[in-house]
C-alpha positions, 0 to 999 in steps of 0.5 A: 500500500502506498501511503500518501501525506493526507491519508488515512489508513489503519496500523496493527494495534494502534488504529486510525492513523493519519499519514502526516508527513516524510520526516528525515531523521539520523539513524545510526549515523544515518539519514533515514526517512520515516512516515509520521503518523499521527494515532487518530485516538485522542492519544496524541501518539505520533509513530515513525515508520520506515520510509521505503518501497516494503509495504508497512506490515499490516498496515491497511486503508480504513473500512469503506463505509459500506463495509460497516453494516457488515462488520456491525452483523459480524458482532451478532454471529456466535463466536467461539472462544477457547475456555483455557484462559492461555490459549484464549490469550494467544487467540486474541493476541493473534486477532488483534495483531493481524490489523482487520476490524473483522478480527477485533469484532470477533475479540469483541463478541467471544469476550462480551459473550464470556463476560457474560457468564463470568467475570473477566480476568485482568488480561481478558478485560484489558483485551476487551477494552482495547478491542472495543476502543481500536473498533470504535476508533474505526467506524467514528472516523469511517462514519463521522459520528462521534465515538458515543453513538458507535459505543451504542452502535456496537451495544445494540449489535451485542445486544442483538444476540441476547434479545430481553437481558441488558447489558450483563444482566446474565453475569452472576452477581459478586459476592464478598468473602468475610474473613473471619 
């Protein structure tokens, strides 16, 4: 993919970028050119990746917003996800890294489903919490809604597989332990 200044494109488990401009840095002695990006999440990071002829690995244009009602349908779709909690890490550390906005769907569905019969671990959550924000990232820049109304989108989409029960109504409630 050629990247152009102006551009927006999607870089592996940072999101929406924008391509900014071709800076020249010295590198070990060497001058190097680097596409600055600028991260379209309201972090202000800035990433610098190698000028040159190699595509950027996994590196790919925004969703076309045609292609949003399809990946709002892939959130509905019953995803399996693995029950050991250390193969179901490799699973999403895979999904998230290959960069498709359909892979961060299905992290997003198998561990919403998960959530909902059991409280998510540490690791599980962050996941969770990462997939949704680099989803909600995407479809805000591709529709030009702002990232509240896509939270909702997606909720809705959710919330479509389990039609009557609210978000989490089905997860057990916590209880506490008292230490005598």
């Amino acid at each position: 993919m050629l990247l152009s200044i102006g551009n927006k494109i999607n870089y592996p488990s940072r999101g929406p970028c924008l391509v900014a401009a071709v800076v020249k840095k010295i590198v070990g002695g060497k001058l190097a050119e680097f596409h600055r990006l600028i991260v379209l999440d309201d972090s202000g990071a800035e990433l610098f990746v190698p000028f040159g002829k190699a595509p950027i690995a996994g590196a790919r244009r925004l969703l076309d917003i045609s292609e949003i009602p399809g990946l709002l349908k892939h959130l509905k779709r019953a995803a399996g996800t693995a029950k050991n909690w250390k193969q179901r890490a490799i699973d999403n550390v895979k999904l998230l890294a290959s960069g498709s906005a359909f892979d961060l769907a299905e992290v997003v569905e198998s561990l919403t489903e998960l959530s909902r019969g059991k409280i998510l671990a540490p690791g599980d959550h962050r996941t969770l919490e990462r997939a949704r924000k680099l989803l909600v990232c995407e479809i805000s820049e591709v529709t030009g809604e702002t990232r509240g109304a896509v939270e909702e989108r997606i909720d809705r989409a959710l919330g479509d597989r389990k039609r009557g029960v609210e978000s989490g109504g089905d997860r057990p409630e916590k209880t506490t332990r008292r230490l005598l």
